[in-house]
matplotlib code that plots the C-alpha trace (Angstrom):
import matplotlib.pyplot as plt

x = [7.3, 6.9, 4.7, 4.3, 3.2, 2.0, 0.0, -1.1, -2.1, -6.1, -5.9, -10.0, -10.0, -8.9, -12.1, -16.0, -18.6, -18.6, -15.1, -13.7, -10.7, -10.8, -7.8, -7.8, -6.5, -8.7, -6.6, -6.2, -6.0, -2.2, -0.6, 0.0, -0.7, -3.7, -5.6, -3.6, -0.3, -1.1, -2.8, 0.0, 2.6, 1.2, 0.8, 4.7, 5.3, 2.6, 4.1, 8.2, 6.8, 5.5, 4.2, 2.5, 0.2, 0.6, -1.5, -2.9, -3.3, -5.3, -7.5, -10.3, -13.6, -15.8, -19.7, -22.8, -22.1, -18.8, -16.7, -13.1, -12.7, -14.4, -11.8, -8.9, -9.5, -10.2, -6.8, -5.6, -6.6, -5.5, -1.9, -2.1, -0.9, -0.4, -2.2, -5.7, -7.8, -8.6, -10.0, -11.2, -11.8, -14.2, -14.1, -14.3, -15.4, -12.0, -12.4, -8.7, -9.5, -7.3, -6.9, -5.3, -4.5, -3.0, -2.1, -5.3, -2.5, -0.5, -2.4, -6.1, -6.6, -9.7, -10.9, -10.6, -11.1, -10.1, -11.3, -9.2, -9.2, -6.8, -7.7, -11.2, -11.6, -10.5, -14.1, -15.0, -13.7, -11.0, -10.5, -7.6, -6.7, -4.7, -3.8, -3.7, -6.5, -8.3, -10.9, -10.9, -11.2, -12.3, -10.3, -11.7, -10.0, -10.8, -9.0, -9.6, -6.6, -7.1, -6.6, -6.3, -5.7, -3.0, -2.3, 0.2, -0.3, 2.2, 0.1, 1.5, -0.7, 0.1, -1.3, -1.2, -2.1, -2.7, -2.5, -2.7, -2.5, -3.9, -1.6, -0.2, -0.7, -2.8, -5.2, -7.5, -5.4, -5.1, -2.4, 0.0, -1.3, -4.3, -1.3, 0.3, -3.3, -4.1, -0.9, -0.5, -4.3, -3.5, -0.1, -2.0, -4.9, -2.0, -0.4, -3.2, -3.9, -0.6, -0.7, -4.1, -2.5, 0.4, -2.3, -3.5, 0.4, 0.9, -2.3, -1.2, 1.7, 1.1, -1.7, 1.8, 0.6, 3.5, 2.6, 3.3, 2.5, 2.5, 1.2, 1.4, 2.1, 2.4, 5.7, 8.9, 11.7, 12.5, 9.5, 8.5, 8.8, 6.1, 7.5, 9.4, 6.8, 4.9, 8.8, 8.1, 6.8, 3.7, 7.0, 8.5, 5.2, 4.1, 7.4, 7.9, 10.8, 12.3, 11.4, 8.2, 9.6, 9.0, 11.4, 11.6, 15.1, 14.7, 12.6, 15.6, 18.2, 16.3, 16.2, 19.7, 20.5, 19.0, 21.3, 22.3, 21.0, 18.4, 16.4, 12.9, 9.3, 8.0, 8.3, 6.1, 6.4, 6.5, 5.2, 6.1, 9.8, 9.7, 11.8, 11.0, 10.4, 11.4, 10.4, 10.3, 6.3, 5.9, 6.9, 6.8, 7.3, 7.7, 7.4, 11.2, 9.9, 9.5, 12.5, 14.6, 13.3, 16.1, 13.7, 15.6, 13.5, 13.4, 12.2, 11.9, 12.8, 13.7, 16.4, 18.0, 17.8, 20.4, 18.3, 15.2, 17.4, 18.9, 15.9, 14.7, 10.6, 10.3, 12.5, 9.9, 6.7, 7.6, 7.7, 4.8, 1.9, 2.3, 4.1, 4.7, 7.1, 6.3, 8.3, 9.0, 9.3, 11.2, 10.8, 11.2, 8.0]
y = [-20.7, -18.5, -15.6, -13.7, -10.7, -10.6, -8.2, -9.9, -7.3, -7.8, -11.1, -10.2, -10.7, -14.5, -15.9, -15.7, -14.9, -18.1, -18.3, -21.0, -20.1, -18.1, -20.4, -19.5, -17.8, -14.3, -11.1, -10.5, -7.1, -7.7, -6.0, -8.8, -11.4, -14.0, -15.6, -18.7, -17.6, -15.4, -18.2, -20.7, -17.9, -17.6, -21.3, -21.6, -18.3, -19.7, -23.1, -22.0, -19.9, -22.7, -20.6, -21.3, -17.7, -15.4, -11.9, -11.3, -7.8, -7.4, -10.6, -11.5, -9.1, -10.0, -8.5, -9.4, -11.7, -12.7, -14.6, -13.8, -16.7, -18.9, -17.9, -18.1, -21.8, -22.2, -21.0, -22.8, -26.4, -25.9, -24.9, -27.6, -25.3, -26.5, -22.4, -23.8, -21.7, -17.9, -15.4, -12.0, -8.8, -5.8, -6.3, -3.0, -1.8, -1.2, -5.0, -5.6, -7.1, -7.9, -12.0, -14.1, -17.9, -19.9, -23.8, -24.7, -27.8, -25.3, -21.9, -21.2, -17.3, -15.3, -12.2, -10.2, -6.1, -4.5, -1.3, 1.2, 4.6, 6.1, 4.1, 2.6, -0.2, -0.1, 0.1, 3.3, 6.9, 8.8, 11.8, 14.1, 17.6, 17.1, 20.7, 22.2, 24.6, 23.3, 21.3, 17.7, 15.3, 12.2, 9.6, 6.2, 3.5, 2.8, -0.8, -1.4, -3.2, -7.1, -7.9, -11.1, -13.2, -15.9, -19.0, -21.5, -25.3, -24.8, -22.1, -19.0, -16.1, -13.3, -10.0, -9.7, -6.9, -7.6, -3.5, -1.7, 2.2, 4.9, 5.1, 8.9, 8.9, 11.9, 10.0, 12.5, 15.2, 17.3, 19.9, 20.3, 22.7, 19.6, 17.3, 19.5, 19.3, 16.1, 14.4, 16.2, 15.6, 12.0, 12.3, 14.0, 11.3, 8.3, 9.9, 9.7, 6.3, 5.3, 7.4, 5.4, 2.2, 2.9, 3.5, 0.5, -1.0, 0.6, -0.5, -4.6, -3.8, -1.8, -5.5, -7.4, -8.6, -10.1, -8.1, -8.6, -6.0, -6.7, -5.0, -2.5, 0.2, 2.3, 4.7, 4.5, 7.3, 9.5, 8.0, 11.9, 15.0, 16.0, 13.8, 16.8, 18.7, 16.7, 15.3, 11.5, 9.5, 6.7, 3.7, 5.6, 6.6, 2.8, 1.7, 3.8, 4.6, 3.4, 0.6, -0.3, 0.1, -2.4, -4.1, -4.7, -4.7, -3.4, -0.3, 0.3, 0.0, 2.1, 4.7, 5.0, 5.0, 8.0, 7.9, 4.3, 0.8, -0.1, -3.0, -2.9, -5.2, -3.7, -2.7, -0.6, 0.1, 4.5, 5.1, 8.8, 7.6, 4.3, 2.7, 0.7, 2.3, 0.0, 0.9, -0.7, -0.8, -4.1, -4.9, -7.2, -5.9, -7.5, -6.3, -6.6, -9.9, -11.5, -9.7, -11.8, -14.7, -15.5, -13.3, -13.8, -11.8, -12.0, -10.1, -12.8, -10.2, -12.2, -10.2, -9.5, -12.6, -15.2, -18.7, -16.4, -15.7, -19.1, -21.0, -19.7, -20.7, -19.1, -15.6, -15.5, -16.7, -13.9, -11.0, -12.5, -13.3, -9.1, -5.9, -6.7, -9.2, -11.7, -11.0, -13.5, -13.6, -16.9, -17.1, -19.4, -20.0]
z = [4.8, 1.2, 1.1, -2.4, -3.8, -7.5, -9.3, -12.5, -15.4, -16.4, -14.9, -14.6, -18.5, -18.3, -16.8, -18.4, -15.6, -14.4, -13.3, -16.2, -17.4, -21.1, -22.2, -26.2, -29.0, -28.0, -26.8, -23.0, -21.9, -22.2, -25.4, -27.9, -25.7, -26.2, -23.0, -23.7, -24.0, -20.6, -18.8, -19.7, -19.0, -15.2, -14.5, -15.3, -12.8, -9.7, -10.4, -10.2, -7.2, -5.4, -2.5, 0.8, 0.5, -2.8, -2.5, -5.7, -6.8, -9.8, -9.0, -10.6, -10.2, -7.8, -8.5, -9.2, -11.9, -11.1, -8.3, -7.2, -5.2, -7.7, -10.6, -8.9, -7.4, -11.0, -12.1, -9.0, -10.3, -13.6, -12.4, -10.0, -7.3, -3.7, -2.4, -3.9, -1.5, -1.9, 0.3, -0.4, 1.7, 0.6, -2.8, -5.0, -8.3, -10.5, -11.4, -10.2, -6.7, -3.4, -2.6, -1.1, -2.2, 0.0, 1.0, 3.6, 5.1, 6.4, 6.6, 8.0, 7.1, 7.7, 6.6, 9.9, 9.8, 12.5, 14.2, 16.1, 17.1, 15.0, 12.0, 10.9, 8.6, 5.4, 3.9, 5.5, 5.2, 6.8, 7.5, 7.4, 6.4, 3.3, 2.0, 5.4, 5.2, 8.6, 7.3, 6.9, 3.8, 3.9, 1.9, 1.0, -0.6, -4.5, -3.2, 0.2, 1.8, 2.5, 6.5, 7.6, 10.3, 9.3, 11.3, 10.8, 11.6, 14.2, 15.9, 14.9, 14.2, 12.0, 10.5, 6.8, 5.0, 1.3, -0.1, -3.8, -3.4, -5.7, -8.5, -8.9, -12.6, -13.9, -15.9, -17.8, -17.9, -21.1, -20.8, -18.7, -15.7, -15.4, -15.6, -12.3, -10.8, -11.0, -10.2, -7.2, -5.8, -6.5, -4.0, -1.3, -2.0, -2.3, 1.3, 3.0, 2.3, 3.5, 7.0, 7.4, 6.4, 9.0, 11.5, 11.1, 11.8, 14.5, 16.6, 15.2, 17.0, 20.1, 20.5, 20.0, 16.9, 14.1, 11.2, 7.0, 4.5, 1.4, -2.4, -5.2, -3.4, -6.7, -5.3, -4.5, -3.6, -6.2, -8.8, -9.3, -9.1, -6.9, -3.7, -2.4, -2.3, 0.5, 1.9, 2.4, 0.0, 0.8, 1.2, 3.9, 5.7, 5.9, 7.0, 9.8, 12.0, 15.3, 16.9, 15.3, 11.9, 9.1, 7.2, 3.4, 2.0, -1.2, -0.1, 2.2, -0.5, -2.7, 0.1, 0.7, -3.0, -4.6, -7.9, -9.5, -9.9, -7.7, -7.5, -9.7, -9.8, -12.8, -16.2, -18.6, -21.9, -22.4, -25.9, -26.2, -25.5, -26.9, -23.9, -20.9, -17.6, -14.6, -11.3, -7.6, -6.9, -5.0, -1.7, 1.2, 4.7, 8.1, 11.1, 13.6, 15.3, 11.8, 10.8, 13.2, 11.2, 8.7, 6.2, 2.8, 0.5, -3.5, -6.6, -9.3, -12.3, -15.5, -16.4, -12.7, -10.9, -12.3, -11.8, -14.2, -16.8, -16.4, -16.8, -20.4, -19.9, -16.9, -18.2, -21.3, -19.0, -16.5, -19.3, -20.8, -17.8, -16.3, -16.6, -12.9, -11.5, -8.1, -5.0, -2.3, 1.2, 2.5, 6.1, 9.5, 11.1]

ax = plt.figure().add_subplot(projection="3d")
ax.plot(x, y, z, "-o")
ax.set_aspect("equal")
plt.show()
């Protein structure tokens, strides 16, 4: 079985309001990319991918006058892809939605939000004292995570959480103090959301449920410098420790590895410093009875992984369909 992760810049701006595919010569949102040379660009990636389940993030909008699902079964036809369904949770309005598509001859998934005690669903508000002064925020999602319930034709049920956290960027900021303010309101407000994500973990498996986790999770160790000031960041609070602990490999590289190489999903162009910044933002975590699965796990990175740069259409189709790069999840079910 293959699981993804991809979040797929503007893919919103592909698709008209009736879900047909915008495949012409007009600019996407991308820099200096056109709708067809995007749209082509991601059929080569979906199709090289080949997956049984790929969690979108940055899906299509879902609103009033437009369709999620109805766009990317769209796209799904048009790459000929073998995941041709798509399922959506609470959609939101950033117009960069949460979905999943998937192969219906081998997976029935349903939206499925749970609620427990220590951690309501993902559409409602929760609260927690984030600057320790005794009184309690409450923290809503801008994205609310995408819970399923995944079955496999051999009967195997699973968890899958399909998640894009608050990016810590100070957007709107105009000096630097409003730069400090900002960014660290967005840690605290990022933090939170991860504690009530890991919430939501541990009740999947104190019910003995086989759990996947898998997004944008928009941090990293070491990404700035405002993580020592709150001591974890969001990637170690949703992993956990001890025995209920989940597993992603390249989250526990980059932990152990504060200084050198370490393994990156994205890459963004940084104007003031005309350079590339490359970071580790997109993960997929299992919980330890999937991890005794023969989990091989892979981050298809044009210019990291050998058979990308090998294979020149998909190298220049990965740079070209996101600033973001698919991870995979190869696994015995």
């Amino acid at each position: 079985m293959r699981f993804a992760t991809y979040n797929v810049e503007w893919m919103n701006s592909l698709f008209d309001e009736d879900g047909q595919l915008l495949n012409d010569d007009g600019w996407s949102s991308r820099h200096d990319v056109t709708r067809a040379a995007q749209t082509d660009a991601l059929r080569t990636v979906f199709r090289a991918l080949d997956a049984d389940a790929v969690m979108v993030i940055e899906a299509p909008d879902n609103s009033r006058n437009r369709d999620t699902i109805k766009a990317l079964q769209t796209f799904a036809r048009f790459a000929d892809l073998r995941a041709r369904e798509a399922v959506i949770g609470f959609s939101n309005d950033t117009q960069q939605e949460i979905a999943l598509l998937y192969d219906p001859d081998v997976l029935t998934v349903l939206h499925d939000p749970l609620i427990h005690q220590d951690a309501p669903r993902f559409d409602e508000r929760f609260r927690i004292d984030l600057d320790i002064d005794a009184t309690q925020d409450d923290v809503v999602f801008s994205k609310p995570p995408l819970e399923l319930e995944v079955e496999t034709a051999q009967g195997l049920s699973l968890r899958m959480i399909g998640a894009h956290l608050k990016s810590k960027a100070p957007h709107g900021a105009n000096n630097r103090d409003e730069v400090m303010r900002i960014s660290i309101a967005n840690r605290r407000k990022q933090l939170a959301q991860a504690i009530w994500l890991r919430a939501r973990i541990n009740g999947l498996l104190a019910d003995g449920h086989p759990v996947v986790l898998m997004g944008d999770l928009n941090d990293g160790p070491g990404l700035d410098e405002y993580e020592n000031l709150f001591g974890r960041s969001s990637v170690e609070i949703i992993m956990g420790t001890g025995d209920t602990a989940l597993f992603d490999p390249h989250a526990r590289q980059a932990l152990q590895r504060r200084l050198g190489a370490m393994p990156t999903t994205a890459r963004f162009w940084i104007r003031p410093e005309q350079r590339y910044l490359q970071a580790l933002l997109d993960y997929i975590m299992v919980s330890p009875d999937l991890a005794g699965h023969e989990p091989v796990w892979r981050i298809w990175h044009p210019l990291d992984d050998p058979d990308c740069w090998a294979h020149s259409a998909l190298r220049d189709a990965l740079v070209t369909a996101s600033d973001h790069f698919p991870v995979s999840l190869d696994v015995v079910l």
